[in-house]
C-alpha positions, 0 to 999 in steps of 0.5 A, a space after each residue: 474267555 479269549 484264546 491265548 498262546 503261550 507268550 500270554 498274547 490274546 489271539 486275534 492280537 498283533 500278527 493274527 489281528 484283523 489288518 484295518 486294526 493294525 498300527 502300520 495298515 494305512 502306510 499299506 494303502 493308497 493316500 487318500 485325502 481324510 474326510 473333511 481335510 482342505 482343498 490344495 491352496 491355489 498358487 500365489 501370485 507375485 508382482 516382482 520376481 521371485 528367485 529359486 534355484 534352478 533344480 526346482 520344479 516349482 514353487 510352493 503354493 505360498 512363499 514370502 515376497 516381503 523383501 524383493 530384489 532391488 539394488 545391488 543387493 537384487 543383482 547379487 542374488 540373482 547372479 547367486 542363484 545361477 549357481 547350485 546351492 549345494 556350491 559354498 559360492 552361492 551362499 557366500 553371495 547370497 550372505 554378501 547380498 545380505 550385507 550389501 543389502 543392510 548397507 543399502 538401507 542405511 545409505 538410504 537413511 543417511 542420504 536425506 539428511 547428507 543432502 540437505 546438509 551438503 545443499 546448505 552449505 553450498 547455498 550459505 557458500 553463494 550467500 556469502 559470496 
């Protein structure tokens, strides 16, 4: 039978237990990559620029390039990120860039067909004449 203290807890148990057994002992020692776990991911690269803030040491080892600066839009966000993103300016900027940005895609939606509308009528204009 197994020695008991007067609360009722085993000894051997809890304080008096071995410490590789206990909860709390791998925060105790050094990290140490597991068995088995994955190599760091190699760092990705990019054919546009990728805009971060200044204070960073680097970027992660994967990040999205999905939308890249262009445009007016491009041009707000870099001049944002020149700023701290803890200022209310660098957000307001990028949020305006965000706008200008949606502004620009539907321009280019529209621009095709106000073109061949504006080119139509200037050539049933020189017909006419």
């Amino acid at each position: 039978m197994q020695k008991q203290d007067m609360r009722g807890i085993g000894v051997g148990k809890g304080v008096d237990a071995d410490p590789r057994q206990r909860p709390g002992f791998p925060m105790e020692t050094t990290p140490e990559p597991r068995p088995g776990a994955q190599l760091p991911i190699e760092q990705q690269r990019s054919d546009y620029p990728v805009l971060m803030h200044g204070g960073r040491q680097g970027m992660p080892p994967v990040y999205g390039t999905a939308a890249p600066p262009k445009g007016l839009s491009g041009v707000l966000r870099k001049v944002a990120y020149k700023y701290p993103d803890h200022w209310a300016r660098h957000w307001m900027m990028l949020l305006m860039a965000d706008r200008v940005d949606s502004w620009e895609h539907n321009l280019r939606r529209v621009l095709p067909v106000a073109a061949v509308l504006v080119l139509g009528g200037l050539t049933a204009k020189w017909i006419r004449s």
